[in-house]
VEXDREN-2710 file (C-alpha; in Angstrom, 1 decimal):
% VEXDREN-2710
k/r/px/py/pz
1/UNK/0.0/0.0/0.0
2/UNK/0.7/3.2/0.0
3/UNK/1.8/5.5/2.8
4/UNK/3.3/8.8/4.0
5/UNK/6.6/7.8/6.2
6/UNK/8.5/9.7/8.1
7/UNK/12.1/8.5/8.3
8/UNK/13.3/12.1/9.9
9/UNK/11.5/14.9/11.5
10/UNK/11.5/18.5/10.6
11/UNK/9.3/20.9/7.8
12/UNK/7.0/19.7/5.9
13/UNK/9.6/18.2/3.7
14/UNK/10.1/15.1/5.1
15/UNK/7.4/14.1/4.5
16/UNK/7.2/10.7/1.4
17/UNK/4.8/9.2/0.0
18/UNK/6.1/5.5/-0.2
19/UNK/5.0/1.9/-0.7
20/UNK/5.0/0.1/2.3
21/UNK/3.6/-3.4/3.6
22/UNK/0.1/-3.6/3.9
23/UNK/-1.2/-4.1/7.9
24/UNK/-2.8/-7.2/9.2
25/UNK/-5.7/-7.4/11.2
26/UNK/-5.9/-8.8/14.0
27/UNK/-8.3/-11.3/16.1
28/UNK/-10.7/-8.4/17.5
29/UNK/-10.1/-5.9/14.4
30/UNK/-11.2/-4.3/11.2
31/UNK/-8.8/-4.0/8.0
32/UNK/-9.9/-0.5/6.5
33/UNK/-9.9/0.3/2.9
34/UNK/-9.0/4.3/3.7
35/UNK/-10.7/6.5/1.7
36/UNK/-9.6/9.7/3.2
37/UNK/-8.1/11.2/6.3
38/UNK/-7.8/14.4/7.8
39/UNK/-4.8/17.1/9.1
40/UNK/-4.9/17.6/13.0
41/UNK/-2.5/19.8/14.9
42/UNK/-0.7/16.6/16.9
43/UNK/0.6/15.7/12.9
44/UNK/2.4/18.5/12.4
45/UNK/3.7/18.5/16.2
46/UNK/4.3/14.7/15.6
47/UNK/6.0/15.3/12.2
48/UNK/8.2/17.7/14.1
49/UNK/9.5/14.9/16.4
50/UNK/7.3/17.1/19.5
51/UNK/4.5/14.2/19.7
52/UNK/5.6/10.5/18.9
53/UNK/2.9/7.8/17.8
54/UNK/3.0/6.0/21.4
55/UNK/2.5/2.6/20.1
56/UNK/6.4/2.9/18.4
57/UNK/5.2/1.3/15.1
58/UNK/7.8/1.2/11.8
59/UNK/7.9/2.8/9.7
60/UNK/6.4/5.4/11.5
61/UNK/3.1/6.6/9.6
62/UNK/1.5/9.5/10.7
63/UNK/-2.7/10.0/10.6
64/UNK/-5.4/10.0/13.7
65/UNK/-8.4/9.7/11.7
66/UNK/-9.9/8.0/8.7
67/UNK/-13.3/7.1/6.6
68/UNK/-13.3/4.1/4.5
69/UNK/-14.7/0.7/3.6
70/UNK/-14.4/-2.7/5.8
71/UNK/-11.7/-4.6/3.6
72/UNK/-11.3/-7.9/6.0
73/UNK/-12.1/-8.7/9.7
74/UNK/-11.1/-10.4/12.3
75/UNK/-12.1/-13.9/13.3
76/UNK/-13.7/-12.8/16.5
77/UNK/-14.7/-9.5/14.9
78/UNK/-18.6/-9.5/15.2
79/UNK/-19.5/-6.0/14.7
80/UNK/-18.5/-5.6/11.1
81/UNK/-18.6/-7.0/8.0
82/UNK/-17.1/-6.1/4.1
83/UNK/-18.3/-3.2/2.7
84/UNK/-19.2/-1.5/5.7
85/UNK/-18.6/2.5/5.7
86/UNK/-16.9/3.3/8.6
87/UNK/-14.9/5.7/10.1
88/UNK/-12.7/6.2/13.3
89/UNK/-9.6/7.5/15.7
90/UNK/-6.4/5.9/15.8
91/UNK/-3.1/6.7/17.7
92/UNK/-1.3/7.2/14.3
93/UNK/-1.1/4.9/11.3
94/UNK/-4.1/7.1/8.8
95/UNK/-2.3/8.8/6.2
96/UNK/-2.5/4.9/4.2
97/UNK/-4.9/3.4/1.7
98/UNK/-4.8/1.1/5.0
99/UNK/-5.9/0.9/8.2
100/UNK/-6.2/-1.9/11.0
101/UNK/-8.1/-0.6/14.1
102/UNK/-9.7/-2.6/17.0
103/UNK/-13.6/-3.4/15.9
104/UNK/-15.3/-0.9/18.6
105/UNK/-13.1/1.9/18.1
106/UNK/-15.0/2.3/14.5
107/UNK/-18.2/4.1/14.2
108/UNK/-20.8/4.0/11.2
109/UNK/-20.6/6.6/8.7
110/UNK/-23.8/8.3/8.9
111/UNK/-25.9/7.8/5.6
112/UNK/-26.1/11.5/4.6
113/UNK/-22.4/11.7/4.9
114/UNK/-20.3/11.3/2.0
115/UNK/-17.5/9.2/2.3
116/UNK/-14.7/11.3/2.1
117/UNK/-16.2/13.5/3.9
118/UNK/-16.5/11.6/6.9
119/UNK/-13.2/11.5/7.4
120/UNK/-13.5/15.0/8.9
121/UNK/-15.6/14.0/11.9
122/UNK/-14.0/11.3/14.2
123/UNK/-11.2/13.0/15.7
124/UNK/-12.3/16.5/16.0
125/UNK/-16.1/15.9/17.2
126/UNK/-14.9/12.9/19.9
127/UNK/-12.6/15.4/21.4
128/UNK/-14.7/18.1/21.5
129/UNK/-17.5/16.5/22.9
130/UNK/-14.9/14.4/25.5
131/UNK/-13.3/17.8/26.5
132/UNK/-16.9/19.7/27.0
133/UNK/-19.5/16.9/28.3
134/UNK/-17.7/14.0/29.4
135/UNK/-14.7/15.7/31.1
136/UNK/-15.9/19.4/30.8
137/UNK/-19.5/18.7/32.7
138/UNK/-21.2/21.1/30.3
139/UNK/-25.3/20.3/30.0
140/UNK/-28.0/22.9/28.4
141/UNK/-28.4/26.3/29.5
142/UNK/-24.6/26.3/30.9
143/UNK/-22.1/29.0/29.1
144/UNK/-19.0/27.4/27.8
145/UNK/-16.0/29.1/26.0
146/UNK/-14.2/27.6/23.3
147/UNK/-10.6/28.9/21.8
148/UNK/-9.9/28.7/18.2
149/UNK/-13.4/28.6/17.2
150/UNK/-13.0/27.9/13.9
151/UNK/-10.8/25.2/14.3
152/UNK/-11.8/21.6/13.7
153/UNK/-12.4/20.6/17.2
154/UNK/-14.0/24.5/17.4
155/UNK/-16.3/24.0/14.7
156/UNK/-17.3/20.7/16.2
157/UNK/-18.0/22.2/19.5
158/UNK/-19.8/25.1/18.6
159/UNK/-22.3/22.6/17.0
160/UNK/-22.7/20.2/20.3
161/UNK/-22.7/22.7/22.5
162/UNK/-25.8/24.7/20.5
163/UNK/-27.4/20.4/20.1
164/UNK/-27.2/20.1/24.1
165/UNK/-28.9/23.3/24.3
166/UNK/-26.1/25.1/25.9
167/UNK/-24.4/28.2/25.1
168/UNK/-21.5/29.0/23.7
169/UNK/-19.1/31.6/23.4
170/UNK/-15.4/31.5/20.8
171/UNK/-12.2/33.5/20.6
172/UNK/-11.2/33.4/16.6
173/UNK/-9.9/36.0/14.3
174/UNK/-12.2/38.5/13.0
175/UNK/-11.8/36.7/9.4
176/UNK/-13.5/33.6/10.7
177/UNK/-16.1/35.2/12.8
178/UNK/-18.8/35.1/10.0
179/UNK/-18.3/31.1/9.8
180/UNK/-18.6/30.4/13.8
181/UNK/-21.5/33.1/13.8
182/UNK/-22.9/30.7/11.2
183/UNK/-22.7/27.6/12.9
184/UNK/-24.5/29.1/15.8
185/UNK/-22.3/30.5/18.5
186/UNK/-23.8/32.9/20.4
187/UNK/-21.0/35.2/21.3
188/UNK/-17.6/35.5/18.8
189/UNK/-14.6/37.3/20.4
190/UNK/-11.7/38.1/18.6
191/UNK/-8.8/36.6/19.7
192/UNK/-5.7/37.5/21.5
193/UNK/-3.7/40.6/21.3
194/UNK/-7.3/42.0/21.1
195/UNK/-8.4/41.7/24.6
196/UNK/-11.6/39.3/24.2
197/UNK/-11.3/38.5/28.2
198/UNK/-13.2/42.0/28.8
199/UNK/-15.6/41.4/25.6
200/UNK/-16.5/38.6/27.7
201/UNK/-16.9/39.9/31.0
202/UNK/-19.1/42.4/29.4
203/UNK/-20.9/39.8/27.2
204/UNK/-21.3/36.6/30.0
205/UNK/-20.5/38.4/33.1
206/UNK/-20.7/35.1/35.3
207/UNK/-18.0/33.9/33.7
208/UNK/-18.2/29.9/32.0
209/UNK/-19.2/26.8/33.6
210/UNK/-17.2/25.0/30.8
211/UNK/-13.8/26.4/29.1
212/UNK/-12.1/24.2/26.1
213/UNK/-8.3/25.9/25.6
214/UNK/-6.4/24.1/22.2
215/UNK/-4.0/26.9/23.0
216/UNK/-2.5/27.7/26.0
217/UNK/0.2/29.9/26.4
218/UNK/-1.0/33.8/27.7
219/UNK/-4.8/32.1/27.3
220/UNK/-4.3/30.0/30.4
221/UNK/-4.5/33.2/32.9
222/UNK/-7.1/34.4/31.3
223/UNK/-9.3/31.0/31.3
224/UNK/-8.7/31.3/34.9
225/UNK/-10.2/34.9/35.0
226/UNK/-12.7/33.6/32.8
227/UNK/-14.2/30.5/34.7
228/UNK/-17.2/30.5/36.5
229/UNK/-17.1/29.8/40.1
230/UNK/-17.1/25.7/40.2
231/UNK/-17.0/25.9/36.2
232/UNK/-13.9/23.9/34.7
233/UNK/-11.0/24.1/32.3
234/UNK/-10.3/21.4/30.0
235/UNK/-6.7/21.6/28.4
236/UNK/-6.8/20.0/25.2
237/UNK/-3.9/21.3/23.5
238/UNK/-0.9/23.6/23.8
239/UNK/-0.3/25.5/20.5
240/UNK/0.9/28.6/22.4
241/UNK/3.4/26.5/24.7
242/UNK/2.6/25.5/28.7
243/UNK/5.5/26.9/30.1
244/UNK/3.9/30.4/31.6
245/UNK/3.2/32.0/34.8
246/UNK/-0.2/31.8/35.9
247/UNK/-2.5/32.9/39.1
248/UNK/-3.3/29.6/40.7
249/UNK/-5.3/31.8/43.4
250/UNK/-7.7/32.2/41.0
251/UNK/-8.7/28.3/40.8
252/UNK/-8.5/27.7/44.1
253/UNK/-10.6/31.1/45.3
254/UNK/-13.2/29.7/42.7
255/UNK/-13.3/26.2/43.4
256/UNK/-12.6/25.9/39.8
257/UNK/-11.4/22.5/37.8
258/UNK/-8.4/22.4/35.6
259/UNK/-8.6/19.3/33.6
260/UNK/-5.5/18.4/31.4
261/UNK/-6.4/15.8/28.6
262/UNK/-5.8/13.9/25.3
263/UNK/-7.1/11.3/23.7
264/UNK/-4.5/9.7/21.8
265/UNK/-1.9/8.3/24.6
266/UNK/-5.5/6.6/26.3
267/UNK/-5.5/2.8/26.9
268/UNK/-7.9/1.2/24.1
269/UNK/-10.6/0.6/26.7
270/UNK/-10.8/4.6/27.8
271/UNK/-10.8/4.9/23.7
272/UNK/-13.1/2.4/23.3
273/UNK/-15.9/3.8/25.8
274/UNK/-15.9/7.2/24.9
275/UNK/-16.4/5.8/21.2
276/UNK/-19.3/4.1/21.8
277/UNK/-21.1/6.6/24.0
278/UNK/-20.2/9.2/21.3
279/UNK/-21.9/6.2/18.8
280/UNK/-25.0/6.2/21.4
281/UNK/-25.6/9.9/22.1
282/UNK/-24.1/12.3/19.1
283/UNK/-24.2/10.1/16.1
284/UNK/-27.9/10.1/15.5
285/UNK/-27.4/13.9/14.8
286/UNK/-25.6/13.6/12.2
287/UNK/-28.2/11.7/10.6
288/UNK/-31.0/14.3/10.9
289/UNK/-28.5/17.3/10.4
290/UNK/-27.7/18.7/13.7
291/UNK/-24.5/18.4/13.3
292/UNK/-22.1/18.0/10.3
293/UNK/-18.6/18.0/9.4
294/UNK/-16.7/21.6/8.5
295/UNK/-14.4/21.6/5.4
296/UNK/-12.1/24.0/4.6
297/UNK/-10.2/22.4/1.8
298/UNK/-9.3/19.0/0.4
299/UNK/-5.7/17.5/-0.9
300/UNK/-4.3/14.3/-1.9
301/UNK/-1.9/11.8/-0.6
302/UNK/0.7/13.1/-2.8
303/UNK/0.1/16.8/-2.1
304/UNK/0.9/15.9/1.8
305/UNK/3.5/18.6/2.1
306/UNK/1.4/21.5/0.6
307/UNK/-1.2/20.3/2.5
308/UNK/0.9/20.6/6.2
309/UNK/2.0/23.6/5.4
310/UNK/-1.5/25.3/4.8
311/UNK/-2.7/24.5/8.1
312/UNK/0.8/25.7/9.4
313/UNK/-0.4/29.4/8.1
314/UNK/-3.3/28.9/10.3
315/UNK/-5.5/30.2/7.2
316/UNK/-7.9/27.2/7.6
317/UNK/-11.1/27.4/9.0
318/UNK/-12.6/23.7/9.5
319/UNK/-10.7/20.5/8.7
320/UNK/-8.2/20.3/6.2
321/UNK/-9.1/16.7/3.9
322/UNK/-6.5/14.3/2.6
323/UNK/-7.9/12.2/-0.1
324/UNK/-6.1/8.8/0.0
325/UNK/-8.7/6.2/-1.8
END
């Protein structure tokens, strides 16, 4: 099959498109023809050599996320069968025409969804809705504040958030303000240097039960000034760096929560059960079009490099598609 390899780490450069051997599936899982994957921020820190694939597999394919067809399964595979559209998270391994993932980490593809397009839901929409329900305690009529909201785990969240009947407040720049606005966020504050913590103030002046920060750096004092008393932080990424001075007074005079989380280095069973609950309680909404995957652009295997570095210049808003199949 082929795959993109990375035998060094740096720019987008290293990245090759290569034939490699095709993986095997195993007892309990699926193989997947891939049909398309998607760009997320831990592949370019990955490709970087910041964020290793934890299970240490050579060659070393990057890829978190894929869409495909059910090529073979497993003999104790019971879920599945040939032909099936499915899509799904993996630790790494999804920027290949194949895929081998355990049988309940793989959701059905929704049948208004097209099949490339599917690709641009499993990753972002299980993290947002991990980081803001799950972990995040967020529930209808509670304020939550999202950072980089038009972002692929932004976009995803301002669409839970607005299905759970909560409400939902973004930073972004003012270029993608129009698109979150669209998508139903209530309030849309323009990021950092503008200062969006007194917007807010102004705008939810009890603060939020629920914040989601994909960016840390200078944003981490602020979520704290932010919070609601008893609300809670979820930490989902670190795009601005974690190494800053921050007011810990503030959580502990609030009572607050600061959760620190990711789903990629999670032992299969964590994986496992917040895939199926996702497949129990948000799935259905894609069918009757509450929610729905965000696209921004789409690339193909062999444009891998052009396609890292667009989401490098931050000029995406949604998920960035790579068409492998």
């Amino acid at each position: 099959m082929r795959a993109v390899v990375l035998h060094s780490y740096g720019g987008p450069e290293v990245l090759t498109v290569e034939e490699v051997a095709d993986p095997v599936a195993g007892p309990d899982e699926v193989l997947v023809d891939v049909a398309a994957t998607a760009l997320n921020r831990a592949d370019l820190l990955q490709r970087m050599g910041h964020y290793p694939d934890p299970r240490k597999v050579q060659p070393e394919i990057p890829g978190l996320e894929f869409a495909g067809t059910v090529a073979a399964i497993g003999r104790r595979v019971t879920m599945w069968q040939p032909g099936d559209r499915v899509m799904g998270i993996e630790a790494g391994g999804a920027y290949a025409e194949k895929i081998a993932t355990h049988e309940r980490q793989l959701l059905a593809i929704p049948t208004g969804i097209d099949l490339v397009d599917a690709a641009a839901i499993p990753e972002v929409f299980l993290t947002a809705w991990d980081a803001l329900v799950l972990q995040g305690g967020l529930s209808s009529g509670r304020w939550a504040l999202v950072h980089a909201g038009a972002s692929g785990v932004g976009t995803a969240a301002i669409q839970i958030a607005r299905a759970i009947g909560a409400r939902i407040a973004v930073t972004c720049s003012a270029g993608k303000a129009e698109l979150c606005r669209s998508l139903g966020a209530d309030v849309v504050l323009e990021r950092s240097p503008h200062d969006w913590l007194a917007d807010a103030g102004r705008a939810v002046p009890g603060g939020f039960d629920t914040v989601l920060d994909v960016v840390g750096g200078e944003e981490i004092d602020r979520n704290l000034q932010a919070v609601a008393p008893r609300g809670t932080i979820v930490q989902v990424g670190l795009l601005a760096g974690g190494n800053v001075q921050v007011n810990v007074g503030l959580l502990m005079g609030k009572r607050a929560k600061w959760v620190g989380t990711t789903l990629r280095a999670r032992p299969i069973e964590e994986k496992v059960t917040v895939t199926r609950r996702f497949a129990a309680e948000m799935l259905p909404l894609f069918d009757n079009g509450t929610l729905r995957p965000v696209i921004d652009r789409r690339y193909r295997l062999d444009e891998i490099t052009e396609a890292h570095r667009m989401m490098e210049s931050n000029a995406n808003a949604g998920k960035i598609l790579i068409v492998v199949g």
